[in-house]
N, C-alpha and C positions, 0 to 999 in steps of 0.2 A: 417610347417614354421610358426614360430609365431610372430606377427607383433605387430610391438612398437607402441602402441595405451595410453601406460602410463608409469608414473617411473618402470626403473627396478633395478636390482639387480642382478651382474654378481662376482660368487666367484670365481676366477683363483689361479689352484695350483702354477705354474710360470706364471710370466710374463712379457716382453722386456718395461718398462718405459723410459723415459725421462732417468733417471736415472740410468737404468742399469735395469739387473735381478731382480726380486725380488718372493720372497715365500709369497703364503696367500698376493692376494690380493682382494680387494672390492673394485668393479665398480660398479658406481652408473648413467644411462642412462636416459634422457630425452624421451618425447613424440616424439620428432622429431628424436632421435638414437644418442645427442650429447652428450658426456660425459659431469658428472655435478659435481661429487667427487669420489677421489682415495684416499684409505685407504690402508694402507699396515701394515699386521701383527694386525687385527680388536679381540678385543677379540671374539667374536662369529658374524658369516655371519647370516643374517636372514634366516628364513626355505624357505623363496621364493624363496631365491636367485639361480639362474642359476648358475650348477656346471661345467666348463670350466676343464678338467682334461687333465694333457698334459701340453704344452710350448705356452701359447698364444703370438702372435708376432701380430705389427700393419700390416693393409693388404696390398697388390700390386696392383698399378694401372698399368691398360694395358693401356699404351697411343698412341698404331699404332695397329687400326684394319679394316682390308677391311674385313668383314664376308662373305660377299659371294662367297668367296674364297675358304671357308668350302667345299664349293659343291665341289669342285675338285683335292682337297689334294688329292696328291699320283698319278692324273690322266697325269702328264705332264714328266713323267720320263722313257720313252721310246725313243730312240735315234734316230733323223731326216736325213733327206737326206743332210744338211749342218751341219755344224759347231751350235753346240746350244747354244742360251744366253737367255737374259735375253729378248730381242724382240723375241724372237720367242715363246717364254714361253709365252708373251702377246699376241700374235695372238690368243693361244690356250685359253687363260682366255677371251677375247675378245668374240669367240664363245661360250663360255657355259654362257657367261655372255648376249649374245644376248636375248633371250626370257625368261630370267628369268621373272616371274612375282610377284606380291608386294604380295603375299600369299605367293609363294615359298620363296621368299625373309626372310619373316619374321619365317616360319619356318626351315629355314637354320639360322637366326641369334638366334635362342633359342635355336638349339642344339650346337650351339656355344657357349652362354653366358653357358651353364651351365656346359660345360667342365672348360671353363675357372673356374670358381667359383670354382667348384669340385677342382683344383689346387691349390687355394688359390688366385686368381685374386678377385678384392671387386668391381672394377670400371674397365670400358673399356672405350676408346675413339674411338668411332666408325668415321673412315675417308671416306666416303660416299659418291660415286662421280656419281653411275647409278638413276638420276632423274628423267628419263620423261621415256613414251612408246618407246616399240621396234621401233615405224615409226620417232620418233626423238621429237616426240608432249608432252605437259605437260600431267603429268592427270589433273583431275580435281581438285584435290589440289595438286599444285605445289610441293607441299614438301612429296607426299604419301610415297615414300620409305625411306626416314630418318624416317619415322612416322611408321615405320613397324619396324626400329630397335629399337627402342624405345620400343614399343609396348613388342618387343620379349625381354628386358632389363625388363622393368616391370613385365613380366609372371616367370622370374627366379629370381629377387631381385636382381639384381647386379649396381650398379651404372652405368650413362652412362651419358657421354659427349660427345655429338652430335658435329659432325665436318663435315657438310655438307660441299662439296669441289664445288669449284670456278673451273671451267675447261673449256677454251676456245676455243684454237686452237691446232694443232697437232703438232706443234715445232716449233722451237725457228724464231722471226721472223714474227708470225701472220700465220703461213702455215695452208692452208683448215684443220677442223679435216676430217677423214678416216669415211669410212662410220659404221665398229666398236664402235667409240668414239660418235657415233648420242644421244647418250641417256646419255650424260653426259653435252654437251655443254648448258651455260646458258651466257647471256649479264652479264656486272655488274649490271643493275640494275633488270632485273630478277634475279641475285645471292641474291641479297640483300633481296628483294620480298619474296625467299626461308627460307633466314634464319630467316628473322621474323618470319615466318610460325612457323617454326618450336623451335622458343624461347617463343610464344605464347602457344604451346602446349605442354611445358615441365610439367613433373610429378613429384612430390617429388624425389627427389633424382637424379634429371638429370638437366644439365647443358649445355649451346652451345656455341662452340665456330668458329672461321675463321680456313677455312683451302682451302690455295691457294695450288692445284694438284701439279706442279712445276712452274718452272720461263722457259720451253718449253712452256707447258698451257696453261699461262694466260703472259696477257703483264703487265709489271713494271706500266705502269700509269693506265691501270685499275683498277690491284688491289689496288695502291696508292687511287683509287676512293672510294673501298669499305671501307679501312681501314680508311679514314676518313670520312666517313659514321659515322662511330662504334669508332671512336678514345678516347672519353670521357669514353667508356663502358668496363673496365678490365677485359675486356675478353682473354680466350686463344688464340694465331693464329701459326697455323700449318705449316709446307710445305714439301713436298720433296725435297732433294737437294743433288747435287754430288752423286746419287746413281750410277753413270754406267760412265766408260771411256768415252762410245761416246757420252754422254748428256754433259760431262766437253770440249770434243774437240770440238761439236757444238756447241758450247756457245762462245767458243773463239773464233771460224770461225765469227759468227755471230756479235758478241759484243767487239772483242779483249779483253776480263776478263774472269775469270773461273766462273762459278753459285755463290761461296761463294765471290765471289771481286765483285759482281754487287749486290747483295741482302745486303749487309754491305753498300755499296755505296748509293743505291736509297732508303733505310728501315733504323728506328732508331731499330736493332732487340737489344732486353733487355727481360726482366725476361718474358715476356707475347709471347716471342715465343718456339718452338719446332722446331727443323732443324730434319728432319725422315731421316736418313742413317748418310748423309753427311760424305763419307766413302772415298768419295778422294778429299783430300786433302792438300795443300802445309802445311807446319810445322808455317807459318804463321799465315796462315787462321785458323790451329788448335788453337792458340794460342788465335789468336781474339773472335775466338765463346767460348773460355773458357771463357774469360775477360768481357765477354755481360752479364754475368748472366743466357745465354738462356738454353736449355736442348737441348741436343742432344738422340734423339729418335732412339734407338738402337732394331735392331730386326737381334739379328746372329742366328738365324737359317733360315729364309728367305734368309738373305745377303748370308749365306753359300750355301744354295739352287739355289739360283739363278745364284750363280756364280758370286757376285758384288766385292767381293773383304772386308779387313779387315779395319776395323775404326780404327784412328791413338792414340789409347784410352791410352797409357804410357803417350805421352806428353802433352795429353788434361788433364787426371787427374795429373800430376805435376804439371798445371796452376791452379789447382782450378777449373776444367769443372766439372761440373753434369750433370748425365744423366738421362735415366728411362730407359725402356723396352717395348717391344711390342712385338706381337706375327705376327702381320702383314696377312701374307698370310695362317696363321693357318697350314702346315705342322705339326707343333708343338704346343702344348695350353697350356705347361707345363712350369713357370716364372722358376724351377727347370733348364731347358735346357736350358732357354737366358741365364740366368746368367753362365751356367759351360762352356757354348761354346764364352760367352765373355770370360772370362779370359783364357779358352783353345786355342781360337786362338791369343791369346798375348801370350801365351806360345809358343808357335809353331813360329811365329813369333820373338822374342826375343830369344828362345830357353834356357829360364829359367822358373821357376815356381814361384807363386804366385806373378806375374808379377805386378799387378794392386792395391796391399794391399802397401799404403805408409807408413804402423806404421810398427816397429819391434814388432815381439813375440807377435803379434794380429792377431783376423782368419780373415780371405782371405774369407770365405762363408758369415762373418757377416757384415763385411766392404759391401761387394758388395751390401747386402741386402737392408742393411740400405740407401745406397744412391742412391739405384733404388725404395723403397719406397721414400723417399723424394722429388726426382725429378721427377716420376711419378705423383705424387700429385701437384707437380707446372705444370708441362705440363697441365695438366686439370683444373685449377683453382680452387681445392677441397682443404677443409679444411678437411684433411685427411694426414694418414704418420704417425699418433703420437699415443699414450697411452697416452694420455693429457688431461685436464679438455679443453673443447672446442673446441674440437675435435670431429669430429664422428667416432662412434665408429664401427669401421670396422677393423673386425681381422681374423685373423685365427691360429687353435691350432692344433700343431704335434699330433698326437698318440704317447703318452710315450714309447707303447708297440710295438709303429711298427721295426720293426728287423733293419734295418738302422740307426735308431735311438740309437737301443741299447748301444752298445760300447759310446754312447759318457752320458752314464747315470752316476753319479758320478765323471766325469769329474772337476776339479777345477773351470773352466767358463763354463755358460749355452751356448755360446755360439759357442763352441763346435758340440751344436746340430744342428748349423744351417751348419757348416762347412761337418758336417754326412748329412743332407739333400740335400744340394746341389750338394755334391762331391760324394755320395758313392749310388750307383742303380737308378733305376727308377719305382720302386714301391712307389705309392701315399701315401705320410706321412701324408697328410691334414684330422682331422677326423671334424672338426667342424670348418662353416664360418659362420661368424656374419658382417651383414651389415646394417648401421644405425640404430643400436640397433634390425636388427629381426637375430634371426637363420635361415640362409636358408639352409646350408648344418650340417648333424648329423649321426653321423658314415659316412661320408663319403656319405650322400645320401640325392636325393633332391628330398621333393614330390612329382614331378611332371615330373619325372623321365623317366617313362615308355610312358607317352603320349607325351613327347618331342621328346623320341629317335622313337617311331612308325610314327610322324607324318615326322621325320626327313628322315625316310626310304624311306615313300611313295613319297615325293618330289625328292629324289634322283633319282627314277626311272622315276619319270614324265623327269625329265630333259636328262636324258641318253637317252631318247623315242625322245626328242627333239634337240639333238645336232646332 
C-alpha cells in the first residue's frame, strides 16, 4: 500500500470525468490525495506515473454501517417459534452484541473495512451506537469503541466518517431502555462529551458527524439540544427512520404523526441530513424528503433481509430525491448488490424494468452509480464523488479482462461497462482501489490481508465461546 507522502502521477487507460469517458488520462495528486490537474490525451505520461489499466470510475461511499454486525451475518436465519421480523432478529443482534469487547470490536471492524474496499467502497460511515461496558458504565475514555473503528478504518485505508449515535430510551415516549440497549444509552450532554472525543481524535482522512438512533431513541427536544450544540458546525446528521410498520403505528399511537410528519415538523432537515431506510412512507412525505435536499440512506439488502419492506424510490427520484447506499448489517459488502436489488425491487414492484433510469436510451447501471456516488458523498460531508481537480482522489478500476466485463468491451459508450458490472454475475470486477491518493487494493488484494482475516477468525470464535 503506498502512501501519498508527495505529488503523484496516475495514468488511466479510461476514465468516468466530469465530462464523460475519456482515453489517456493524466492525474495529477497532492500530498494530501486531492487532485491538482487532469490532462486528457498528455503527449507522453511521465515514467513515474502509476499505470491504472482498466475503467477507472470515482469511488463509493458507504454511508450506513453498523460493523459489528459482521460478527453475525448468516447467523439469524434459522426459523423461530413465532412469526420472525425484524424485533426478533434484534433480540438475536442484542446478544452477540452483549460482551463484545473494544478489541473484538476493532477486529471485526477491519475485516469489514477491507471487504468493503476489496468492492470498491473508498469511505464508510460508520453508525455506532455500543459505547460504554457490558455493565452499562463508560470506559475510561467515553468514546473507546468509535475509537476502535476508526483505528480499524486507519489499518485498511479506507475513509471513515464516524457517526457516533445519540441513543436514549427504548420507544417512543421516553420508555426505560431494555436491559440489552445498557451499553448504548448516553444523556445529551454525555452525547455530546462523546463526540468531541471522538472529533478530537480524528486522523487524516476521517471526519464525524450527528447520528440521532431514531425519533423511538432519543426525544425531539433533546436532540434539538445537541443539534444546537453543533448548529454553526456543517457537519453531517444521520437517523433512522420509518424503517418497520410498527415503529410508523407507534409513532402515531404516541404523537398522532407518522416518524417522517414529526422530524419535518420539529427539524429544518436540508442537505446536512441522511434519513437511513425511511421505507414507509405516504407519497407525500416521499415528495417532501425529495424537495429538502436530504439523502435518503438506502441499504436493500438489509431492508430485504430483514423483511422491512420496499422504498417508495419511482416517485422519490421523479421529485429530484438523491440517495446513497449502504450496506448496513453487512449480509452483503458488495455496492454491486445494493444497487441491482434497488432497482430489482422497483422492478418487481412496478413489474417493469429499468424502472428507476429517468433518461431514454441511457444505462440503468450508470445512472444509478453516479447518483449513489454523489449522494454517498453528501451524506458524509466528503469532498469526494468526482474525477475533479479538488477532489480527492478516491477511485476504483474494473479489470478490462474480468469475463463480466467482456461483452461490453467495444461497446459504443464505456458505460456499458458499468451496466455489465452491476447487472450480469457476482464475481469481483474491482482490480485496483486508490484512496486519497494511496493504492490500498492491487490486483484485487490488500497487504494486510492475511493478518485481518486470521485475526477476524480468532475473534469469531472467542465470541461463539461467549454467546
Amino acid at each position: 500500500m503506498t502512501l501519498a507522502t508527495k505529488q503523484k502521477s496516475w495514468y488511466c487507460e479510461t476514465a468516468l470525468l466530469e465530462s464523460g469517458w475519456h482515453e489517456n488520462v493524466l492525474i495529477t495528486t497532492d500530498a494530501k490525495g486531492s487532485i491538482t490537474d487532469i490532462q486528457t490525451q498528455p503527449p507522453s505520461p511521465p515514467k513515474d506515473a502509476t499505470r491504472l489499466k482498466g475503467y477507472t470510475l470515482p469511488g463509493i461511499c458507504n454511508l450506513h454501517s453498523h460493523a459489528h454486525q459482521r460478527a453475525m451475518a448468516g447467523l439469524a436465519e434459522r426459523s423461530g417459534n413465532s412469526e420472525d421480523s425484524f424485533w426478533t432478529w434484534r433480540d438475536i443482534m442484542y446478544r452477540f452484541l452483549e460482551r463484545m469487547t473494544p478489541e473484538q470490536l476493532e477486529a471485526v471492524s477491519a475485516q469489514l473495512y477491507l471487504e468493503l474496499v476489496q468492492q470498491g467502497y473508498t469511505r464508510v460511515a460508520e453508525f455506532q451506537y455500543c459505547h460504554h461496558q457490558p455493565n452499562g458504565l463508560p470506559y475510561d475514555n467515553v468514546a473507546e469503541m468509535t475509537l476502535r473503528t476508526m483505528s480499524a478504518a486507519s489499518q485498511v485505508g479506507i475513509g471513515h466518517t464516524a457517526l457516533p449515535v445519540f441513543y436514549r430510551y427504548s420507544g417512543f415516549g421516553r420508555q426505560t431502555p431494555g436491559e440489552g440497549q445498557r451499553r448504548f444509552i448516553n444523556s445529551p450532554d454525555a452525547y455530546i462529551d462523546l463526540l468531541e472525543e471522538v472529533q478530537a481524535q480524528s486522523k487524516p482522512n476521517q471526519n464525524t458527524g450527528i447520528a440521532a438512533h431514531s425519533l423511538r431513541a432519543v426525544d425531539t427536544d433533546d436532540l434539538s439540544h445537541v443539534l444546537q450544540n453543533h448548529e454553526t458546525v456543517d457537519i453531517p446528521i444521520h437517523i433512522h427512520i420509518a424503517e418497520q410498520t410498527k415503529e410508523v403505528h407507534d409513532c402515531l399511537r404516541w404523537s398522532g404523526q407518522r416518524p417522517v410528519e414529526l422530524l419535518f415538523e420539529r427539524f429544518d432537515v436540508n442537505q446536512r441530513w441522511c434519513l437511513v431506510h425511511a421505507t414507509h412512507m405516504t407519497n407525500d412525505e416521499t415528495v417532501r424528503l425529495a424537495h429538502s435536499g436530504a439523502i435518503a440512506g438506502l441499504c436493500p439488502t438489509t431492508e430485504a433481509n430483514l423483511g422491512d419492506g420496499l422504498f417508495n424510490a419511482k416517485i422519490y427520484l421523479d421529485n429530484g430525491g438523491r440517495f446513497g447506499i449502504g450496506s448496513d448489517s453487512h449480509i452483503s459488502t458488495s455496492a454491486v448488490e445494493e444497487l441491482r436489488w434497488l432497482e430489482y425491487g422497483q422492478r418487481l414492484m412496478h413489474q417493469q424494468r429499468n424502472v428507476l433510469n429517468p433518461k431514454k436510451n441511457t444505462s440503468t447501471g450508470a445512472f444509478l452509480y453516479t447518483q449513489a456516488v454523489s449522494g454517498g458523498a453528501q451524506a458524509c460531508g466528503h469532498q469526494s464523488g468526482k474525477i475533479a481537480v479538488g477532489y480527492q482522489a478516491d477511485w476504483v478500476v474494473l479489470d478490462p479482462e474480468h469475463p463480466i466485463l467482456y461483452p461490453a468491451k467495444g461497446a459504443n459508450q464505456h458505460d456499458s461497462v458499468i451496466d455489465s458490472w452491476i447487472f450480469s454475475g457476482n464475481r469481483n470486477a474491482v482490480s485496483q482501489v486508490i484512496v486519497a491518493g494511496d493504492q490500498v487494493i492491487e490486483d484485487g488484494h490488500h497487504p494486510l490481508q492475511e493478518s485481518i482475516n486470521q485475526r477476524f477468525r480468532q475473534t469469531i470464535e472467542q465470541l461463539k465461546e461467549s454467546v
